[in-house]
C-alpha positions as CSV (number, residue, x, y, z in Angstrom):
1,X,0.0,0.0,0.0
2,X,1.7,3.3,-1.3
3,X,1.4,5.9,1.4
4,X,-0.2,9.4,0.3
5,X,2.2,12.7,0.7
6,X,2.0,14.4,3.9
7,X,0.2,18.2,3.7
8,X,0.1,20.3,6.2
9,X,-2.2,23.6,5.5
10,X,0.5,26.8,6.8
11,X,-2.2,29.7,6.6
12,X,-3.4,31.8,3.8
13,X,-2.6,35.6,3.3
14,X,-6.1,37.2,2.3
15,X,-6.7,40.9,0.8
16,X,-9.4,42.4,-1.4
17,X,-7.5,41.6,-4.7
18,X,-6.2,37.9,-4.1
19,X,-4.5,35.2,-1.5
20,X,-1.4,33.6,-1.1
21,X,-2.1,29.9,0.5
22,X,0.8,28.2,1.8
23,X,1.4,24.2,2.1
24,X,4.2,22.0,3.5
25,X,4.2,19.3,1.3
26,X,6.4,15.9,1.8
27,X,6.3,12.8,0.0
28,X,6.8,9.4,1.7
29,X,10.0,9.0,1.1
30,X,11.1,12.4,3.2
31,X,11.1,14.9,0.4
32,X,9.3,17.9,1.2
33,X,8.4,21.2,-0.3
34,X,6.3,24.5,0.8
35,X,3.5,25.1,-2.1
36,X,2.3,28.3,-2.7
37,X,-0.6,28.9,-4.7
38,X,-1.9,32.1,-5.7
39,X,-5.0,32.9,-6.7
40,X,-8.1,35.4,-6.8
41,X,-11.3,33.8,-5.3
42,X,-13.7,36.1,-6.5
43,X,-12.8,35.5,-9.9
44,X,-12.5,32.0,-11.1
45,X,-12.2,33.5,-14.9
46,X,-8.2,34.9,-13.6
47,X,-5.5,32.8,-14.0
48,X,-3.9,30.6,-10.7
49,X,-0.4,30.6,-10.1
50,X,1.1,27.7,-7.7
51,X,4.5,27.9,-6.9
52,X,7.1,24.9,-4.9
53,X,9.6,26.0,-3.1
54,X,12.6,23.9,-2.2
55,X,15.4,24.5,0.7
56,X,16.9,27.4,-1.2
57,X,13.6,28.9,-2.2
58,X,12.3,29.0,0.8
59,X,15.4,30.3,2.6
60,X,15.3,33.4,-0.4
61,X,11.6,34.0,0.5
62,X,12.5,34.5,4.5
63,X,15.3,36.7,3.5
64,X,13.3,38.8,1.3
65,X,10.8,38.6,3.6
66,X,13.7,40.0,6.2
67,X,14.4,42.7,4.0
68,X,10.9,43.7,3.5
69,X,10.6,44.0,7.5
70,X,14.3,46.1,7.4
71,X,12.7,48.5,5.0
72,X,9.3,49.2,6.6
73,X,10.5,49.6,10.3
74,X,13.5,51.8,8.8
75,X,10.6,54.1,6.6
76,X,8.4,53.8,9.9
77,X,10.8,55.1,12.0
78,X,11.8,58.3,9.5
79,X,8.2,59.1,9.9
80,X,7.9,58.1,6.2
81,X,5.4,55.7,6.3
82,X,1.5,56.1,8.0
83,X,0.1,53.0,7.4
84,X,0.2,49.6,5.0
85,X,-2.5,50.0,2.5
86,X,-3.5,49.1,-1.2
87,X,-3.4,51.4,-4.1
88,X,-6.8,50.6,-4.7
């Protein structure tokens, strides 16, 4: 009997124009992967985007992810910044 891949839902990142769901996937034999699929719910028309991330992807995402927090708490800080919005 072939066992099925372990998935393990991470959370989903909702706003008005579309969501980022994230999965921890990993096979039987101990190869994993984060999934992340992107997508607009309110549309099903719009195009999905799912993308797998292995070690090194997922190391680049928390170090842009890093950065990201650098730059915000840096503009926060100069008075720069008011609040986190969309441009829409």
């Amino acid at each position: 009997m072939q066992e099925t891949p372990l998935q393990v839902d991470l959370g989903t990142v909702e706003t008005l124009i579309g969501n980022l769901q994230f999965t921890f996937v990993m096979s039987p034999e101990g190869d994993a992967h984060i999934q992340v699929y992107a997508g607009d719910p309110s549309s099903m028309s719009r195009a999905s985007v799912m993308v797998m991330l292995d070690a090194n992807g997922y190391e680049r995402l928390k170090a842009i992810i890093k950065g990201a927090d650098g730059v915000i708490d840096r503009l926060i800080k100069e008075g720069r910044i008011k609040r986190m919005v969309l441009p829409y």
